[in-house]
C-alpha positions as CSV (number, residue, x, y, z in Angstrom):
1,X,0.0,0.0,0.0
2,X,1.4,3.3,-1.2
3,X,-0.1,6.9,0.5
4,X,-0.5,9.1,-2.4
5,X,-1.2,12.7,-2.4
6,X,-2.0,15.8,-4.6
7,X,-1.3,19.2,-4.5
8,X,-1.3,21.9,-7.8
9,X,0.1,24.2,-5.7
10,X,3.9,25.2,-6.5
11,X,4.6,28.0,-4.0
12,X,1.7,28.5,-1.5
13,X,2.8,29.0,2.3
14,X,-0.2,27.6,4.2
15,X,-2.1,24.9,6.3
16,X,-2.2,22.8,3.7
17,X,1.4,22.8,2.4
18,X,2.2,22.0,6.3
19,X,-0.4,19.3,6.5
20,X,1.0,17.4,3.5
21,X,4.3,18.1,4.6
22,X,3.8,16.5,8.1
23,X,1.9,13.7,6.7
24,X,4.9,12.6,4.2
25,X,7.8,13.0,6.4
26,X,6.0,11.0,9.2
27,X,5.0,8.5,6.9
28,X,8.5,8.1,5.3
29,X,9.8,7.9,8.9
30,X,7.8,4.7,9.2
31,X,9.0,3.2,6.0
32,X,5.6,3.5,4.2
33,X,5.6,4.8,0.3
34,X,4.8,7.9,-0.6
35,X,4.0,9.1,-4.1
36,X,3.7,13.3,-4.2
37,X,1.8,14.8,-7.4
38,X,3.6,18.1,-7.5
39,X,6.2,20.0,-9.6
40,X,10.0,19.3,-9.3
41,X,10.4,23.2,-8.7
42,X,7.8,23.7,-6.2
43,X,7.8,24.5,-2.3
44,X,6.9,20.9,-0.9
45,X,9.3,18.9,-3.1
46,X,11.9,21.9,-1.8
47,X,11.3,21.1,1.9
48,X,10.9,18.0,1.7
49,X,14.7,17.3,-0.1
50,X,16.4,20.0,2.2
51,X,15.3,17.7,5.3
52,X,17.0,14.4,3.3
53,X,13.5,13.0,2.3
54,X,13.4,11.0,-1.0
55,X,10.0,11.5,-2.7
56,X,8.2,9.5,-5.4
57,X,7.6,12.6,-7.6
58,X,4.7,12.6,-10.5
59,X,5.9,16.1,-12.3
60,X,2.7,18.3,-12.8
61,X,4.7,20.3,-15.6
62,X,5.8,17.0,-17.5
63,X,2.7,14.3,-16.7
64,X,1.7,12.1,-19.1
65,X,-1.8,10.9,-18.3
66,X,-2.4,8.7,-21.0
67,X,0.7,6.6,-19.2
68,X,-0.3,7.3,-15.8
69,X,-0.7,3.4,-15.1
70,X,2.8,2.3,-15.1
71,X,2.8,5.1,-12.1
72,X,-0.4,4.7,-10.1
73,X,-1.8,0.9,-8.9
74,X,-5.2,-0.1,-7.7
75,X,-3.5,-1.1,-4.7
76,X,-2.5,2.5,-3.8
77,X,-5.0,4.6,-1.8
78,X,-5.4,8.9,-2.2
79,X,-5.7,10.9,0.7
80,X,-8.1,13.7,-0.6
81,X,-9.7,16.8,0.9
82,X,-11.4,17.9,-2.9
83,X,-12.6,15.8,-5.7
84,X,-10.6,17.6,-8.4
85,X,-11.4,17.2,-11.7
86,X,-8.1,15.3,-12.8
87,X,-9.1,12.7,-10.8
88,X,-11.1,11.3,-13.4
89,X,-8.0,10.1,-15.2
90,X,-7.5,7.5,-12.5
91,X,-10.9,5.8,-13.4
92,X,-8.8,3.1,-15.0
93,X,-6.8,2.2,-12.4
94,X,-9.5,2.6,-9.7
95,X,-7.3,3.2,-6.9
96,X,-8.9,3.8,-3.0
97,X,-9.6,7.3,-2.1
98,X,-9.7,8.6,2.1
99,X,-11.7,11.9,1.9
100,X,-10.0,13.9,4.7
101,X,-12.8,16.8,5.9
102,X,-10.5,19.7,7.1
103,X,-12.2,22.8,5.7
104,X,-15.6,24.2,6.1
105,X,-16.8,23.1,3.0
106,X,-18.1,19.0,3.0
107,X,-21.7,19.9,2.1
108,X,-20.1,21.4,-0.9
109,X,-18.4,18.6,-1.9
110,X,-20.4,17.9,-5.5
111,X,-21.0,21.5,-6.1
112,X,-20.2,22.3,-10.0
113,X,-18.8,25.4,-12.0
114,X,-21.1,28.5,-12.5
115,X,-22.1,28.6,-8.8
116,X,-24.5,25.6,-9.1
117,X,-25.4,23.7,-6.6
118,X,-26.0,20.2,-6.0
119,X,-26.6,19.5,-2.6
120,X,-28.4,16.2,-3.6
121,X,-25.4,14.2,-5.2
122,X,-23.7,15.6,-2.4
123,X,-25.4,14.5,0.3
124,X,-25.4,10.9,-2.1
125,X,-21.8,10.7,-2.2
126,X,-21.6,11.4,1.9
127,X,-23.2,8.7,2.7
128,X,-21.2,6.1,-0.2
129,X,-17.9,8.1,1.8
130,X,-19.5,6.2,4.8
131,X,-20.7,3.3,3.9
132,X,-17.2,2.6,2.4
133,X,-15.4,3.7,5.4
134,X,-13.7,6.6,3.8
135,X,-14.3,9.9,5.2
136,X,-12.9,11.3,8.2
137,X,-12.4,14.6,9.9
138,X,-9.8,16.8,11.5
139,X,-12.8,18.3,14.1
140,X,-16.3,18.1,14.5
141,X,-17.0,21.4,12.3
142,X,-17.6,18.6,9.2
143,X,-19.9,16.9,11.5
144,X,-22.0,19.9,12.8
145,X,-22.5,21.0,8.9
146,X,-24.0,17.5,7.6
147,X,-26.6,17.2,10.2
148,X,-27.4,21.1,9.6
149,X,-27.3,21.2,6.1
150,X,-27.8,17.4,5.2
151,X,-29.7,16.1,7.8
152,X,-27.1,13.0,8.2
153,X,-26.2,12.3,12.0
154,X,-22.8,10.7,12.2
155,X,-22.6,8.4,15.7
156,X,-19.1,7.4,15.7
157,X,-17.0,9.3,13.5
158,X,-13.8,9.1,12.5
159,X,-11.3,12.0,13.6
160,X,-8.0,12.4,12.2
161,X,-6.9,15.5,13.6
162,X,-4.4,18.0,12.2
163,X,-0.7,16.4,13.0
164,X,2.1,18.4,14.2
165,X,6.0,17.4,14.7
166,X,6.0,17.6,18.5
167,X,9.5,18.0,19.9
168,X,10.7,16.1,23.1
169,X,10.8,19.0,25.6
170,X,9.3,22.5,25.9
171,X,10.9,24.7,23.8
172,X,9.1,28.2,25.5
173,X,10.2,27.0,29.0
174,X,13.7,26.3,27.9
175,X,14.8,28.7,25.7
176,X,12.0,31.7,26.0
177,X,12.5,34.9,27.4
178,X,9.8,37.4,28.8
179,X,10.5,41.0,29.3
180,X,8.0,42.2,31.2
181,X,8.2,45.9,29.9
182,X,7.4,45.2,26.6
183,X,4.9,41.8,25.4
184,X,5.9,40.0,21.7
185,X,2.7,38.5,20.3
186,X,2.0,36.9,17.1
187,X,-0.3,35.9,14.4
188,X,-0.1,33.9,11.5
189,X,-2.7,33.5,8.6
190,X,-3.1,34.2,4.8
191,X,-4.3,37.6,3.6
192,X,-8.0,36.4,2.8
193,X,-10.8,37.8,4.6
194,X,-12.1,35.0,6.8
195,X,-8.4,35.2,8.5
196,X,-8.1,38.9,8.7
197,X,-11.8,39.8,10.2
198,X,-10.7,37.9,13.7
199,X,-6.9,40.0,13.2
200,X,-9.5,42.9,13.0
201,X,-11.0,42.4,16.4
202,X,-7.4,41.5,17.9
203,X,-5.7,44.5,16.8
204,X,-8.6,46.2,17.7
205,X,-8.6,45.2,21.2
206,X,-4.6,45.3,21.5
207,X,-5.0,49.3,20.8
208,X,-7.3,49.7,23.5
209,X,-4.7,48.2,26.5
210,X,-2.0,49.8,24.6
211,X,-1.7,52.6,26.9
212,X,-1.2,49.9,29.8
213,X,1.4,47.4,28.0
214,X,4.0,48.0,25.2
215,X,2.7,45.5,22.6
216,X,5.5,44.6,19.8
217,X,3.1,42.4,17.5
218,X,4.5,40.3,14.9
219,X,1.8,39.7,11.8
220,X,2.8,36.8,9.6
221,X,1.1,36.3,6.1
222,X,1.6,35.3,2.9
223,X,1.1,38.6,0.6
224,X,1.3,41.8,2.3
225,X,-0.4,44.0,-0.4
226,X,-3.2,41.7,0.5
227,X,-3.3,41.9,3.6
228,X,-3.8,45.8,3.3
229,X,-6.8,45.6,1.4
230,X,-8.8,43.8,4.8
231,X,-7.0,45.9,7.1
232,X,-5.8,49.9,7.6
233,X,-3.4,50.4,9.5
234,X,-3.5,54.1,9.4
235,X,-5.4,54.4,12.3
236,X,-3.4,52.0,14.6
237,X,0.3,53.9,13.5
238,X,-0.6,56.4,16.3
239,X,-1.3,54.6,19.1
240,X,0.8,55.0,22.1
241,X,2.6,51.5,23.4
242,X,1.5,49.7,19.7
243,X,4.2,49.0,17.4
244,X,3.0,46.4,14.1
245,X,5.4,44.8,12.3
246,X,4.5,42.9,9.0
247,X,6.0,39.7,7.5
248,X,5.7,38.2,4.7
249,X,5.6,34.5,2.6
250,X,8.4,32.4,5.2
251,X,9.0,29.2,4.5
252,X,7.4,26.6,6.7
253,X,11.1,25.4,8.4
254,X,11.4,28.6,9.3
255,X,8.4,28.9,11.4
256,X,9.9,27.4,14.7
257,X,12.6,29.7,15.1
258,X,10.4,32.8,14.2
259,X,7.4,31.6,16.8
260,X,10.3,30.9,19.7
261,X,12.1,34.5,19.1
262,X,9.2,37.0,18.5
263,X,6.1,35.5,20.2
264,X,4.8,35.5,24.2
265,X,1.5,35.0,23.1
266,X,0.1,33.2,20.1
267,X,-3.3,34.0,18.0
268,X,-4.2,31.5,15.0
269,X,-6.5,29.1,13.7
270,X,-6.0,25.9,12.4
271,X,-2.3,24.0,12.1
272,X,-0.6,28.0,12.6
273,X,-2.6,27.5,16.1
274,X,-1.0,24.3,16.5
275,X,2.9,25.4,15.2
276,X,3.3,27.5,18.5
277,X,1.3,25.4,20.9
278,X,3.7,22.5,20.2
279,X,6.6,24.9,21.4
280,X,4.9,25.2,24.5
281,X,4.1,29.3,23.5
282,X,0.3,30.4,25.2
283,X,-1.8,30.0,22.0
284,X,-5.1,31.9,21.9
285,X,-7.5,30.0,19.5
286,X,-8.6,32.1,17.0
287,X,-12.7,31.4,15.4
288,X,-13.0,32.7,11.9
289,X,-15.9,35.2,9.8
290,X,-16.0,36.9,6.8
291,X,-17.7,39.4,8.5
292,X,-16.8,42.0,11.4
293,X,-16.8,40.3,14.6
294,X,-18.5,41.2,17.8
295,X,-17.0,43.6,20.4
296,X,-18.2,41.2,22.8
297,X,-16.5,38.0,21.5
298,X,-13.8,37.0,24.5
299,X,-10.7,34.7,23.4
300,X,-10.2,30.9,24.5
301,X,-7.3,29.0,25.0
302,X,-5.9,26.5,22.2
303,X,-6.1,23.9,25.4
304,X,-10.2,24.5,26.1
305,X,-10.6,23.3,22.3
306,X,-13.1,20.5,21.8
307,X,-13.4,17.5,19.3
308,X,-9.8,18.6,18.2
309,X,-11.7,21.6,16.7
310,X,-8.8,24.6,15.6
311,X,-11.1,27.3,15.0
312,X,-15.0,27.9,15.1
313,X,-16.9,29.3,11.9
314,X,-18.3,32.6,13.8
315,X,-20.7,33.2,10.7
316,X,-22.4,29.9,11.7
317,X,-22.0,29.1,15.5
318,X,-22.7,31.2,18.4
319,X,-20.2,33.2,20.6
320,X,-18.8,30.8,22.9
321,X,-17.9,32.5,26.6
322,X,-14.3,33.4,27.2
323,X,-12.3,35.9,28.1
324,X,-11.1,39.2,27.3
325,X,-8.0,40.4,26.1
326,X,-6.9,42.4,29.2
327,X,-7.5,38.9,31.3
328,X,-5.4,37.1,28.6
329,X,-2.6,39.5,29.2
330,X,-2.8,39.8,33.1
331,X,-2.6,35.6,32.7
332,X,0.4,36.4,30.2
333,X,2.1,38.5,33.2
334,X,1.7,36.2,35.9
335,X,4.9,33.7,35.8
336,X,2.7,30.9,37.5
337,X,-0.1,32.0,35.0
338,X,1.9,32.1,32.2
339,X,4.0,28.5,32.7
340,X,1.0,26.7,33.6
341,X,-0.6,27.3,30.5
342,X,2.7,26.9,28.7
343,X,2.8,23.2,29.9
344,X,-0.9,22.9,29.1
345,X,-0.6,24.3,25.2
346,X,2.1,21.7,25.0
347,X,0.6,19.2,26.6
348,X,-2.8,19.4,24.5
349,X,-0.8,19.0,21.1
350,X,1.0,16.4,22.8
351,X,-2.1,14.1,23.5
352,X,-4.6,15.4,20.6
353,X,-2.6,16.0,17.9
354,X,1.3,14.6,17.7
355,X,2.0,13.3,14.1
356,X,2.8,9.4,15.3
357,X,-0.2,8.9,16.9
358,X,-2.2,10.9,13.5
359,X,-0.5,9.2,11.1
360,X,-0.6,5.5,13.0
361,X,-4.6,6.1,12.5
362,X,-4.4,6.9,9.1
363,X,-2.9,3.8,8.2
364,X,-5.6,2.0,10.3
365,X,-7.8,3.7,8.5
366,X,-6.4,2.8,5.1
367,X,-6.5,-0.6,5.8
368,X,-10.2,-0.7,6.3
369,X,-11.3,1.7,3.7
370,X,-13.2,0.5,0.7
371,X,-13.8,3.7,-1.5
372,X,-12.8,3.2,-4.9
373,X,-12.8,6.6,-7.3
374,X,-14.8,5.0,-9.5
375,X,-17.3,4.9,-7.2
376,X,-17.6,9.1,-6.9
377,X,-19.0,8.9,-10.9
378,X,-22.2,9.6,-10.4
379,X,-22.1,12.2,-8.0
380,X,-18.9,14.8,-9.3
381,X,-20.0,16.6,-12.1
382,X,-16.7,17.2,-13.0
383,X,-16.6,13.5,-13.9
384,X,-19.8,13.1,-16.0
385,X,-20.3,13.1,-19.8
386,X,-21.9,16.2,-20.0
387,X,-19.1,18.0,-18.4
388,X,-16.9,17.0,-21.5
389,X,-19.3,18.1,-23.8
390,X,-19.8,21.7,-22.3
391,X,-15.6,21.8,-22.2
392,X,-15.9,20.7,-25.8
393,X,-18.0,23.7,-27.0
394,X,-16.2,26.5,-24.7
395,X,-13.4,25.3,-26.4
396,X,-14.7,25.4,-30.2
397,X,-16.1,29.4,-29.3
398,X,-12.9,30.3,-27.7
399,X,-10.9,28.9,-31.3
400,X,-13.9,31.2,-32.7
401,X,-13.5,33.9,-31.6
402,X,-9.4,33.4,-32.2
């Protein structure tokens, strides 16, 4: 059995990249076979050789499909988290697919071009994912959506949550310095708006204690000029004890040593929660909107997470009690305070979400999973006849028009 996994991205810094990243270095740690569809040139294959791991490469840039079964073998199961559309070219072979839920977007899952939805076939292929012991989640936020949406209760689900490379000891104890006269925090998240709203409300709150605490907070995204089209900054260059520094598109080896120097105090969602957590920094678990959020939402610690959740959609689920920033900081000041939930970020990682233990499920899971990709034909779009035939015409009007 040979883990395969696919990714069109070439450069993108994110949760994803990290994920796949985890999942291939853990699973070439134990010997298992890995084959990577991805470019020669891009960012994963790049990490992946500068840490002396060996990958089974299928080159985007030079992939043959029509020859794609000397490479691929029913025997070989696809760890998914989208149905793409090249998938269809593996019909042949008819190799097992896992459907990893880690987004926000399962009852989406058969959802075609042109905005149309088809909440029917998705619903359909839910419950074949089921049935064939192939679909599992990184939290219960996949969960809460198919009974809301789809009306399909899940008893016993599977979780696979996010995995992280945990170190042996606590980095933030050992190595970490706090000066008390001036407080480091961080953030890290891409420049789209479901990421920036909650940055909103923490910068927000951050320049309303500012005349208390000298605040020195590190923003780290992947495109800056992005990042200033959610948020002004104008208005926060004046405030007294604020100072913002930007930065941009680091690689994902370089995350450790940036989280250890610059940060006291953590605010993410999903695996960037999880990247400082694991070195024992005081993570704030960050819930996500695309819209403004509430003055009266309070903050929660990474450690108080439920069902391995890493961040709650706000736009969906209720404001959960908390607490507010100046208690967060007070906690943050307190060296009792501060250790105690040091040992308890690490510790939560530790138990919930350490990569041996993730990837040791997922090849449980594999072994049981029955989910063939031929199987998701009548419920993709993507991968019926008539989606041929309308790429047919666009294709004869576009020569057209030539």
């Amino acid at each position: 059995m040979r883990f395969c996994f696919y990714s069109g991205y070439r450069d993108v810094k994110g949760g994803y990249t990290t994920l796949l990243l985890t999942l291939i270095k853990e699973l070439k740690r134990q010997k298992y076979e890995v084959v990577l569809f991805n470019f020669s040139d891009g960012l994963i294959v790049s990490e992946l050789e500068r840490e002396g791991f060996g990958i089974n490469l299928i080159d985007l840039d030079t992939i043959k499909w029509n020859e794609i079964d000397q490479r691929i073998f029913p025997t070989d199961i696809f760890i998914i988290t989208r149905f793409l559309e090249v998938y269809k070219n593996l019909f042949e072979i008819n190799p097992r697919f896992i459907y990893y839920d880690i987004n926000d977007f399962i009852c989406q899952i058969s959802d075609y071009k042109f905005g149309l939805r088809l909440p029917f076939l998705g619903k359909r292929l839910v419950q074949k994912l089921l049935a064939k012991k192939s679909l599992v989640f990184m939290d219960d936020t996949g969960i809460f959506n198919l009974k809301d949406q789809f009306f399909i209760n899940i008893p016993n689900p599977e979780f696979l949550p996010v995995p992280v490379m945990l170190g042996k000891e606590n980095k933030y104890i050992k190595e970490h310095q706090v000066e008390q006269a001036i407080l480091k925090l961080t953030y890290i998240g891409r420049s789209v708006d479901w990421k920036m709203m909650p940055l909103k409300k923490i910068l927000k709150d951050c320049a309303r204690i500012a005349n208390f605490y000298r605040i020195y907070f590190t923003i780290l995204v992947d495109n800056i000029d992005n990042f200033h089209r959610f948020i002004d900054l104008t208005s926060l260059s004046n405030v007294n004890g604020l100072t913002i520094n930007l930065v941009e598109n680091m690689l994902p080896s370089e995350i450790n040593d940036f989280l250890i120097n610059c940060s006291d105090l953590h605010f993410a969602m999903g695996t960037a929660a999880l990247e400082a957590a694991k070195l024992g920094i005081p993570t704030i678990l960050v819930d996500f909107s695309t819209k403004e959020i509430k003055d009266n939402y309070q903050y929660r610690w990474l450690f108080e997470s439920r069902s391995f959740s890493l961040g709650k959609n706000l736009d969906r689920v209720p404001l959960k009690k908390g607490a507010p920033m100046e208690t967060i900081i007070l906690k943050l000041l307190n060296d009792s305070s501060r250790l105690d939930i040091s040992h308890r970020s690490y510790n939560y990682v530790a138990i919930n979400h350490s990569v041996n233990k993730v990837v040791n499920k997922l090849v449980e899971l594999s072994k049981v999973s029955e989910f063939r990709i031929r199987d998701a034909r009548l419920y993709i779009p993507y991968y019926f006849k008539s989606h041929y035939i309308i790429k047919k015409i666009a294709s004869l009007l576009a020569t057209e028009k030539e």
